[in-house]
C-alpha positions in Angstrom: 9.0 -36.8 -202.7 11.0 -36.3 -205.9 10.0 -33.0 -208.2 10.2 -35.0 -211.1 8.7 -31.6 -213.3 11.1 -29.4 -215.2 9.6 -25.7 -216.2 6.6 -26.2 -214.6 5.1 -28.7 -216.6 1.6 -30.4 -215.3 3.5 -34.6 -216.0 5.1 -37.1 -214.1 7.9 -39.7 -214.6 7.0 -43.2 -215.1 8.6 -43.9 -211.5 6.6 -41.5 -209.6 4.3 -44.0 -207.4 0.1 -43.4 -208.5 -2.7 -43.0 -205.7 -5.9 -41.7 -205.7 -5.0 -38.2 -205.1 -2.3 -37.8 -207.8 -5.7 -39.2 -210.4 -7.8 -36.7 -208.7 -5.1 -33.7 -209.4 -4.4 -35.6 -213.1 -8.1 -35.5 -213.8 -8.6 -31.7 -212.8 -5.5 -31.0 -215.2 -7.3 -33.2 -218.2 -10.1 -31.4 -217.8 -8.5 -27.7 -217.0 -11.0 -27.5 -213.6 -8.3 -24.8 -212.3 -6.9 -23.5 -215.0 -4.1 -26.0 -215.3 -2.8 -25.0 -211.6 -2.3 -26.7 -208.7 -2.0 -25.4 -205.8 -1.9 -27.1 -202.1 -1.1 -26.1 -198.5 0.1 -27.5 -195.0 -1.8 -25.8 -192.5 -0.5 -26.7 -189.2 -2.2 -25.2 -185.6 1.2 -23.6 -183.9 -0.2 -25.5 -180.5 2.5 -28.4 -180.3 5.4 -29.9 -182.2 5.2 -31.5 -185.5 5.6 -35.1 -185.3 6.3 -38.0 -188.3 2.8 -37.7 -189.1 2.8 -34.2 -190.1 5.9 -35.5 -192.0 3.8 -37.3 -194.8 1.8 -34.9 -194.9 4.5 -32.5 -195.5 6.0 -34.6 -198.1 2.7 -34.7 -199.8 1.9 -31.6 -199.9 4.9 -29.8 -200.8 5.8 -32.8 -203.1 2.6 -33.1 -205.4 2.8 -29.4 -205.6 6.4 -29.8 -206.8 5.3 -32.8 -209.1 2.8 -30.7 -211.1 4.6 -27.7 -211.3 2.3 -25.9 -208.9 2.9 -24.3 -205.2 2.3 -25.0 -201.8 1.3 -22.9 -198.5 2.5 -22.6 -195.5 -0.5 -21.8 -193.2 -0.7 -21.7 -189.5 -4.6 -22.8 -188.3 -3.9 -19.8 -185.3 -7.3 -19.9 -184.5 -7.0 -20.7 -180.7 -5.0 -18.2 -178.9 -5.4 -20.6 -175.4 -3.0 -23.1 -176.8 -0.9 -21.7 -179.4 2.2 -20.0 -178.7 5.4 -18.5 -181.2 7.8 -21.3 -180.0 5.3 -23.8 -181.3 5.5 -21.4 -184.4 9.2 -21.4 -185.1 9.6 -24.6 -184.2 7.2 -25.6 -187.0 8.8 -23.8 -189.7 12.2 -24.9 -188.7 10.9 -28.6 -189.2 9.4 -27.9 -192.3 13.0 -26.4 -194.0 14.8 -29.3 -192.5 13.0 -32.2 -194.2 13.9 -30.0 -197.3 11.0 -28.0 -198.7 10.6 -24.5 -198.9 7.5 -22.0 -198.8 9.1 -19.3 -200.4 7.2 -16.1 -199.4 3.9 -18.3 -199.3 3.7 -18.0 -194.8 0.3 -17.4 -194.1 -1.6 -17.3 -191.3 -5.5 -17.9 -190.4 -5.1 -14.6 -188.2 -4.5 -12.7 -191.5 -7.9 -13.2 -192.5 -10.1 -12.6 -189.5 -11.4 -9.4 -190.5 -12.5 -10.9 -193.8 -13.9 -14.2 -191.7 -16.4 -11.5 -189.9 -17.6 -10.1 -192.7 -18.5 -13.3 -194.3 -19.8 -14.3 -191.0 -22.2 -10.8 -191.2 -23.0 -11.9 -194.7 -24.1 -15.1 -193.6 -26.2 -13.5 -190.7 -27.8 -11.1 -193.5 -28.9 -13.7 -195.4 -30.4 -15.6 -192.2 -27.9 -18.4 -192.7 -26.4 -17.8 -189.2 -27.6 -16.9 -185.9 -26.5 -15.8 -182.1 -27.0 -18.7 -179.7 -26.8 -18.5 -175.7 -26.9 -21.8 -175.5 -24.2 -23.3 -172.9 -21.6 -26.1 -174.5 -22.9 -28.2 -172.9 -26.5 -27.2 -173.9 -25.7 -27.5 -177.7 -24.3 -30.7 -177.5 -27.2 -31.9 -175.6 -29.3 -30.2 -178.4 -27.8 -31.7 -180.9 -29.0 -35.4 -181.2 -27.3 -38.4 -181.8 -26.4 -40.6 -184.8 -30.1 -42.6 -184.7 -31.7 -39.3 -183.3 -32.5 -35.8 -184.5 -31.2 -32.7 -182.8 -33.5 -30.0 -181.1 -33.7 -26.4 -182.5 -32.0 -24.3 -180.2 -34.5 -21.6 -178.7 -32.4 -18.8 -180.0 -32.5 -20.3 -183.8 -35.4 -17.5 -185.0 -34.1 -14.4 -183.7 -34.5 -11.8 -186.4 -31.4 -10.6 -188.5 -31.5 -7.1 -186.7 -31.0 -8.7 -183.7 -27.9 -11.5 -184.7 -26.1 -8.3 -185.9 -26.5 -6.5 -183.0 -25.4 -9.1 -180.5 -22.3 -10.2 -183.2 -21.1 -7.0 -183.1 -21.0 -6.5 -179.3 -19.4 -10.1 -179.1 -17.0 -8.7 -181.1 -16.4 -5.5 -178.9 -16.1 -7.9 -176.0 -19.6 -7.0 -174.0 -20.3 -10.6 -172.9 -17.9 -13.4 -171.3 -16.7 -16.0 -172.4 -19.0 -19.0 -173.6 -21.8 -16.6 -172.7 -22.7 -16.7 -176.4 -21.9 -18.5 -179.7 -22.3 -17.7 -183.3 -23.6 -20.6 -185.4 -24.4 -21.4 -188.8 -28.1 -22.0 -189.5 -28.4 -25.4 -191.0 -30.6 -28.7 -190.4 -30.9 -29.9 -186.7 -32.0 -32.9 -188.6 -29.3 -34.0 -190.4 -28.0 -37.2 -190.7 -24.5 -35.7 -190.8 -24.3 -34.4 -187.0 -21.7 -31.7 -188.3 -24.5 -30.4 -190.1 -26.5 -29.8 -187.3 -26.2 -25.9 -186.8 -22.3 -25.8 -185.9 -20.4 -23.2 -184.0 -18.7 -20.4 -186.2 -17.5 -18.3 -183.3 -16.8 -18.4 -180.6 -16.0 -15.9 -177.3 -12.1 -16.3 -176.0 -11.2 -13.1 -174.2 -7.4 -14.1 -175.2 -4.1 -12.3 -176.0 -3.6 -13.8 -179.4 0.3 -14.7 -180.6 -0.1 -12.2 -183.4 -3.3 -9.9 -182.9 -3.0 -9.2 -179.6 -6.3 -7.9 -177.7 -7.5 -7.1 -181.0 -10.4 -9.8 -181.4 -12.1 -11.5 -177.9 -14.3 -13.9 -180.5 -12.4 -16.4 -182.6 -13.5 -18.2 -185.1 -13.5 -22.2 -185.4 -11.6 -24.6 -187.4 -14.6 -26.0 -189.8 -15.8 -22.1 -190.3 -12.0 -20.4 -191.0 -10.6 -23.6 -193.0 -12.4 -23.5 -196.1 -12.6 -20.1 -196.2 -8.8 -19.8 -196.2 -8.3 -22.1 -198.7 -10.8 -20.0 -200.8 -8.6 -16.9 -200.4 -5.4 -18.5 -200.9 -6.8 -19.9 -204.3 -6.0 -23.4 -203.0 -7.0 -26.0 -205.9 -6.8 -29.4 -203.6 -7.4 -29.2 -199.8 -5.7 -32.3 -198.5 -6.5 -33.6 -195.2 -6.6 -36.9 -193.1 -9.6 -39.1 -193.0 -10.9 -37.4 -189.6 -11.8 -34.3 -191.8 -14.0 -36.5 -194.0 -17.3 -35.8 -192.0 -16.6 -32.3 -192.8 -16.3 -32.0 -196.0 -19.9 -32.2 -196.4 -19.9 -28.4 -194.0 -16.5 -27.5 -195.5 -18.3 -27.4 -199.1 -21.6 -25.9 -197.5 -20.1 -22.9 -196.5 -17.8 -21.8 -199.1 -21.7 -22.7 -201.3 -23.4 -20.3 -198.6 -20.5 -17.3 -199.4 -20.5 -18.2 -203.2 -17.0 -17.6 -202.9 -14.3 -19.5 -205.1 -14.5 -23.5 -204.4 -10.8 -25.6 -203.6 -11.9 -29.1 -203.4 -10.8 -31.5 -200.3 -9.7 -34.9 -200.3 -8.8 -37.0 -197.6 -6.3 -39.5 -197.4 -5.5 -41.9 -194.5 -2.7 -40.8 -191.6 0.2 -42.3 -190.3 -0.1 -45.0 -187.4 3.3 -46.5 -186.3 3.5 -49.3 -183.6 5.1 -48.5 -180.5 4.2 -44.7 -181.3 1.7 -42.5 -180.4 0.8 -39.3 -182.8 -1.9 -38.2 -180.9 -1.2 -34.2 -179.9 -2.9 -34.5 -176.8 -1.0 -37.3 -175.7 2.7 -35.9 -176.4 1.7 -33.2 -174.4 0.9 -35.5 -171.4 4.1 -37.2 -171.6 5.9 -33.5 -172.1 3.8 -31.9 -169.2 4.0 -34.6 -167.0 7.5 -34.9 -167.1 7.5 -38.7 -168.7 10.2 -37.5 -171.3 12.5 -34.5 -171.3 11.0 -32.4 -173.4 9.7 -32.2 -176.6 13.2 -33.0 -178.5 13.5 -36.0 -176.4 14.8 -38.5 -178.7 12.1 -41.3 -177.6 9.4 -38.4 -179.1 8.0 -39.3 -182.4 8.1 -35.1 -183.2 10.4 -34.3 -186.1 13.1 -32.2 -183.5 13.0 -35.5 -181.4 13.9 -37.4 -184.5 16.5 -34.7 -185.4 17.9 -35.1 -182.0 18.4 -38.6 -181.8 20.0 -38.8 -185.5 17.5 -39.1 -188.2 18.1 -37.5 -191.3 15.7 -36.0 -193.2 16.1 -38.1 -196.4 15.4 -41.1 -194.5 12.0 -39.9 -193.3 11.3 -38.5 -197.1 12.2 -42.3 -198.1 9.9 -43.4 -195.5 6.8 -41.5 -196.8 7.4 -42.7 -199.7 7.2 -46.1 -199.4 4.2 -45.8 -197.3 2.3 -44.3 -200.1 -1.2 -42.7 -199.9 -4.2 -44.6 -198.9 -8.2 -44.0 -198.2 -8.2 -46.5 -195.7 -6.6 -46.5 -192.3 -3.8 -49.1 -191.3 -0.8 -49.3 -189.0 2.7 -49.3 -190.3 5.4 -51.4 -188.5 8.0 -49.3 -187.4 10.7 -51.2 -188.5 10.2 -50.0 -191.7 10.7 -46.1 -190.6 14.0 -47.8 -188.5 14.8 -49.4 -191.9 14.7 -46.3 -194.3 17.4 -44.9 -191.7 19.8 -47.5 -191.7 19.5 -47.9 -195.8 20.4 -44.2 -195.5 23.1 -44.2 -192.5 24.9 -46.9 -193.9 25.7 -44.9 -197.4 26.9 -41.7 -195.0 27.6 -42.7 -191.3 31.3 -42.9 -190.8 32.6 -46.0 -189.3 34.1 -45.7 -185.7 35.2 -47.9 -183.0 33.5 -47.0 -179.3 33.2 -49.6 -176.5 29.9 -48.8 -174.2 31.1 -51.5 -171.2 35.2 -51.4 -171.6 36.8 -54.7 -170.0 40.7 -53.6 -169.7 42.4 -56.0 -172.1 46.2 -55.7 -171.7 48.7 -57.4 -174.5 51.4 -58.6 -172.6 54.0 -59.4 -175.3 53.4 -56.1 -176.8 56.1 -53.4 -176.4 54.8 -51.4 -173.4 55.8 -47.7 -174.9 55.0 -48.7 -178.4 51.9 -47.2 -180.3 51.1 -48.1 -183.8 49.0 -45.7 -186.1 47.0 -48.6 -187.9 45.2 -47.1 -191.2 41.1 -47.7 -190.8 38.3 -47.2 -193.6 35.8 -44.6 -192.6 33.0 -45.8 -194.8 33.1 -49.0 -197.1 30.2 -48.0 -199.1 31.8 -44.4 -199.9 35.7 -44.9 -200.7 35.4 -40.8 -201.0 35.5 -40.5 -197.1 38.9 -41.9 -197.0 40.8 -43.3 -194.0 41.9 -42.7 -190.6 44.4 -43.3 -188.6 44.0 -45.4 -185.0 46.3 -45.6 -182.3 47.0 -49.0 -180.8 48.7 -49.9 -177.6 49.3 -52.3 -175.2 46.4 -51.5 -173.2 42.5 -52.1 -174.8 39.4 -51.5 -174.1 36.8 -54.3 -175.3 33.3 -54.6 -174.9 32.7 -56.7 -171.0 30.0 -58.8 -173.5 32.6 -59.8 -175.8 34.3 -62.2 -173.2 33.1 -65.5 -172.0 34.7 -67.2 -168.8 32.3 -70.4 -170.2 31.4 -69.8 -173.2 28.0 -71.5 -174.8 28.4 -73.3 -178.3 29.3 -71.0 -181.5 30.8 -68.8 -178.9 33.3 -66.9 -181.5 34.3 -63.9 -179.2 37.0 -63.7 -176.2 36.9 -66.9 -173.6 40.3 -67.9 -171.8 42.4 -69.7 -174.3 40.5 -68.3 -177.6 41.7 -66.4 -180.3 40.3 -63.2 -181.8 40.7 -60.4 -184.2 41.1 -57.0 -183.1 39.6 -54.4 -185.8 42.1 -53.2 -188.3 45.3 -54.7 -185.7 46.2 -58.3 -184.5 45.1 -61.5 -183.4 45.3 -62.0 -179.9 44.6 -65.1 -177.8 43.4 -64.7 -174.2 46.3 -66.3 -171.6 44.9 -65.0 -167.6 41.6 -63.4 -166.5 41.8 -60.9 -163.3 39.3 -60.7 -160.9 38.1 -57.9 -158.2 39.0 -59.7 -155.6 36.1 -58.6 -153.0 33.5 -59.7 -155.9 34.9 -62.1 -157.8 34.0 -59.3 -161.0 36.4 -60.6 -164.1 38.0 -56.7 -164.3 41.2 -57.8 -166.8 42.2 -59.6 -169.1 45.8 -60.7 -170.3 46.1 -61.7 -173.8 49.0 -61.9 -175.9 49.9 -61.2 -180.0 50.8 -62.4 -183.3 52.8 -59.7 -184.5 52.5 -61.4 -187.6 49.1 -60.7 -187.9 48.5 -57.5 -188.4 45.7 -56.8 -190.2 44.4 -59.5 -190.2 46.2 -62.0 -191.9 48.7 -64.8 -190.9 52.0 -66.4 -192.5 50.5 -70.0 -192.0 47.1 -68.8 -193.2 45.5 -69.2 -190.2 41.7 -68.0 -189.6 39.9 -66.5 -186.9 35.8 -66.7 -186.7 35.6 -63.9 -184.0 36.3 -59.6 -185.0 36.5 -57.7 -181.8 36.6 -53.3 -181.7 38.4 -51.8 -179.5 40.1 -48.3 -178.3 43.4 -47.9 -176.9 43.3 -47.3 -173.1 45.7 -44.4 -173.2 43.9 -42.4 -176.3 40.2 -42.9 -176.1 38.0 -40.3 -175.1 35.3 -40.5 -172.2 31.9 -40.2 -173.3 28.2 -40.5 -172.3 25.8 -42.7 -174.2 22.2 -42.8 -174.3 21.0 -46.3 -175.0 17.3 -45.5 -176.5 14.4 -47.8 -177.1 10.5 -47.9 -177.9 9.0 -45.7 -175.5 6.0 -48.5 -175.3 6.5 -51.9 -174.8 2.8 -52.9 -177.2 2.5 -52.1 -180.8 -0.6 -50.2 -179.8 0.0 -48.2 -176.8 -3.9 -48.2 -176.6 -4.0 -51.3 -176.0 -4.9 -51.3 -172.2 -7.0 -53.3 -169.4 -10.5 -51.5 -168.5 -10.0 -48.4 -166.2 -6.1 -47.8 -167.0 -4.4 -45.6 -170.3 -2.1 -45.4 -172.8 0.7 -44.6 -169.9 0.4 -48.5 -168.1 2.6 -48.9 -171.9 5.2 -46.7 -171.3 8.7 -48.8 -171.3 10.3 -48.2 -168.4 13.7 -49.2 -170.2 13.2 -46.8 -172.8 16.3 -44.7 -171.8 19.6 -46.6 -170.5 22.5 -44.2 -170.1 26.0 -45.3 -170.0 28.8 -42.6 -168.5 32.0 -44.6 -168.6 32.1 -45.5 -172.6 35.3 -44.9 -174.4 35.3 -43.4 -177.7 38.6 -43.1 -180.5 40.4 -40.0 -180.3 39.2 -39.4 -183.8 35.9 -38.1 -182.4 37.4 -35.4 -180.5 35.9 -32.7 -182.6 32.4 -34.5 -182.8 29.7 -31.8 -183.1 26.3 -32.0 -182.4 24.6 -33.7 -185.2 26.9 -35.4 -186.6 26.3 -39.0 -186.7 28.0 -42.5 -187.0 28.2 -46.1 -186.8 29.6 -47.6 -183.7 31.1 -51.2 -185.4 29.0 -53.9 -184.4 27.0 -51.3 -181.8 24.7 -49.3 -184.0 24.4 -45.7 -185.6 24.8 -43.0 -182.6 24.7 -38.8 -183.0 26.3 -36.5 -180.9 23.6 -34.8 -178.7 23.4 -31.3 -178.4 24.3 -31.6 -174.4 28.0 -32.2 -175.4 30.2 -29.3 -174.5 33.4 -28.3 -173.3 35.0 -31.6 -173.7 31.9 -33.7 -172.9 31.2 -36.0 -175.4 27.0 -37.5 -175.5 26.0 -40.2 -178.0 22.3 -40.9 -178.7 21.8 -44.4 -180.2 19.7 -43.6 -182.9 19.4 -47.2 -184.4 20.6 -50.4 -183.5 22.4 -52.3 -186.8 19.7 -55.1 -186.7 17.1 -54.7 -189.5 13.9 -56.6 -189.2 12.5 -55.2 -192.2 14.9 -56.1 -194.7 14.8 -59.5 -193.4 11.3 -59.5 -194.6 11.5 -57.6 -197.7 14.2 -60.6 -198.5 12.1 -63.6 -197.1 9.1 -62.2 -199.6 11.5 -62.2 -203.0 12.2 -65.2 -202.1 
């Protein structure tokens, strides 16, 4: 999102998109509810990778608090030390700075405030809002009712204060194992909002937390430390997803309880893209059980996976921005995301030839210890990038699917007897075809030239329909490419026959990997990263596996674009 603010002032350009939340922050700022700040956070749990969900809620974030002059958090929710590790940790921050915003010295974590969470907790406990339960969970879930139907009060509900400080304190110095005993606030096990219903504050995890250590064997829960650290943080708008909306109702109940300063939450729908699934616990299946590589895997939807396989950050900033901010949920096509990349690739992406299935292709009226250095256009949107030079020789390389023994109607390519273009060279006219003689596999072709043609133009004026890329046989490079797709084969992975999961979806021609592709020699220094189009292939970056001499192409995008194929059909 743009920061369309200049010395902090609380106002927004005409082209900044309006949604609810913006009017929300707009109203408190009329009204001076905060005293004219605003101030947000992204608090992540360090127990995974961040995928292109966390992404708009990144961008929204970081970006209203850039909007409106204001600041935004880094916090880490580090609250469960049996899933959260330091990788997850610097993984997270590293995504963060690469789609382009920037905490400054605002890194916080949940763990920082424990101490001051007891003590609220003790206050709470004082003031007989909160209780010691030995309930089982099991037991309190039982307890606790249903939608139609009130909870039960657990027996443990009326012990006296004297006796809830006692047993907190040795929970705290780790007398009791775990799930032996909970801490929970002292509500209504009648109300019609079941996260009402006496929820857990604490509870016993005798864990080696990431940053405390063996300090603490209780930890406190997500509803209980949320709110609490927004208070101390001086938060102004606590922005969540729709799933938190239930909470609010406890969210605003506690920090009511404390009397302690009062950030207010809003909830806003999260991303759903087809052929994707955001769901933490599922990547981790598919990471554990060995259904990807890893969590970089370019089929992931995480942000390092989209890194890997060639996004750029400014295409996934475009993309949140175009999907906007919404109260209700909704699925977005990902075409659109695959969309917002191209637009961006094509402005950037220098233009390369590469052929993934070679066909030899020899030029039989061309000189046979002649090579031309033919000039080629790096990027026609960006005359700044300049040209190259190309080597051309009497041996090619062309794509096998760009010759036809029989070739169907409109057939414009390579077929015996047909005449092409060759990319920045010649025109060349296919004269004999070789076969493997054991198969019957065409394995050559013998063409020759128009040496008048070069390129692309005749003396007689004479026009070709087909273009062909190609390398020179002698100078291109050997190199790996990774041929990626959807890593479901259903818009909604979900979407499954009784009994089975979202794993009978997985496309088992999500990965197709090529090891004899020829590249130009202009790619020699490729480093990983860096990222191109392929003419007529697709955009492709150079994956971090290349090294000493090995060159590895992800494809990050195929050149078709469904969406703006649509965008045009609806102007028109």
């Amino acid at each position: 999102m743009k920061n369309t603010t200049t010395e902090g002032k609380n106002d927004t350009t005409d082209s900044t998109p309006s949604n609810f939340i913006r009017e929300i922050i707009e109203e408190d700022l009329r009204t001076n509810k905060y005293g004219g700040r605003v101030h947000t956070r992204f608090p992540p749990e360090p127990n995974g990778y961040l995928h292109i969900g966390h992404a708009k809620s990144i961008c929204l974030n970081f970006g209203l608090a850039a909007d409106y002059g204001g600041l935004c958090n880094l916090r880490f929710d580090d609250t469960n030390p049996t899933k959260e590790e330091v990788e997850y940790v610097e993984s997270i921050k590293e995504d963060v700075r690469w789609l382009g915003f920037d905490w400054e010295d605002r890194e916080f974590y949940a763990s920082d405030y424990f101490e001051q969470l007891y003590e609220w907790a003790v206050q709470l406990i004082k003031e007989g809002k909160a209780y010691v339960c030995d309930l089982s969970a099991d037991e309190i879930r039982e307890y606790r009712g249903t939608l139609t139907e009130p909870g039960k009060e657990s027996p443990y509900r009326n012990r006296s204060v004297e006796e809830n400080l006692d047993l907190f304190e040795r929970m705290r110095a780790g007398e009791f194992p775990d799930g032996a005993r909970t801490l929970r606030a002292r509500i209504d096990m009648a109300h019609p909002n079941v996260v009402m219903r006496d929820p857990v504050m604490y509870r016993i995890l005798h864990e080696t937390h990431h940053r405390t250590g063996d300090e603490w064997c209780i930890y406190p829960m997500y509803d209980w430390a949320h709110g609490q650290c927004d208070s101390i943080e001086g938060i102004t708008h606590s922005i969540c997803t729709l799933e938190f909306e239930n909470n609010r109702q406890l969210y605003n109940w506690y920090l009511d309880a404390l009397d302690i300063y009062h950030p207010r939450q809003i909830e806003f729908a999260p991303l759903n893209l087809s052929f994707t699934v955001l769901s933490k616990r599922k990547l981790i299946r598919l990471v554990e059980q060995g259904v990807v590589s890893g969590w970089d895997d370019p089929r992931m939807p995480t942000l390092s996976g989209l890194r890997r396989r060639g996004y750029t950050p400014e295409a996934i900033r475009d993309f949140c921005e175009r999907i906007g901010v919404a109260k209700a949920n909704s699925v977005v096509d990902i075409a659109l995301l695959e969309h917002c990349l191209r637009q961006d690739l094509n402005k950037r992406a220098p233009r390369v030839m590469a052929v993934l299935r070679p066909l030899r292709l020899v030029i039989d009226n061309y000189p046979e210890d002649q090579v031309e250095e033919l000039e080629a256009v790096n990027n026609p949107e960006d005359a700044s990038m300049g040209t190259r030079k190309v080597p051309f020789s009497r041996v090619l390389y062309i794509e096998r699917e760009d010759f036809r023994e029989d070739p169907p109607r409109k057939w414009f390519r390579l077929a015996p007897g047909r005449e092409v273009r060759l990319k920045h060279a010649y025109y060349v006219t296919c004269v004999d075809v070789v076969r493997d003689e054991r198969t019957g596999e065409v394995v050559e072709l013998h063409c020759t030239y128009d040496p008048e043609s070069r390129g692309g133009g005749t003396p007689d004026g004479r026009k070709v329909r087909g273009t062909l890329h190609w390398v020179s046989a002698a100078h291109a490079l050997e190199a790996e490419v990774r041929l990626y797709d959807h890593l479901f084969v259903k818009p909604d992975p979900d979407d499954v026959e009784e009994g089975a999961d979202f794993t009978a979806n997985l496309n088992p021609d999500s990965l197709e990997v090529l090891t004899s592709c020829r590249v130009e020699p202009s790619l020699a220094g490729a480093t990983p990263g860096s990222r191109y189009q392929f003419l007529r292939l697709g955009y492709f970056c150079v994956d971090p596996d290349s090294a000493n001499g090995k060159l590895v192409f992800n494809r990050t995008v195929t050149l078709r674009d469904t969406w703006a194929k649509i965008e045009k059909a609806q102007k028109n």
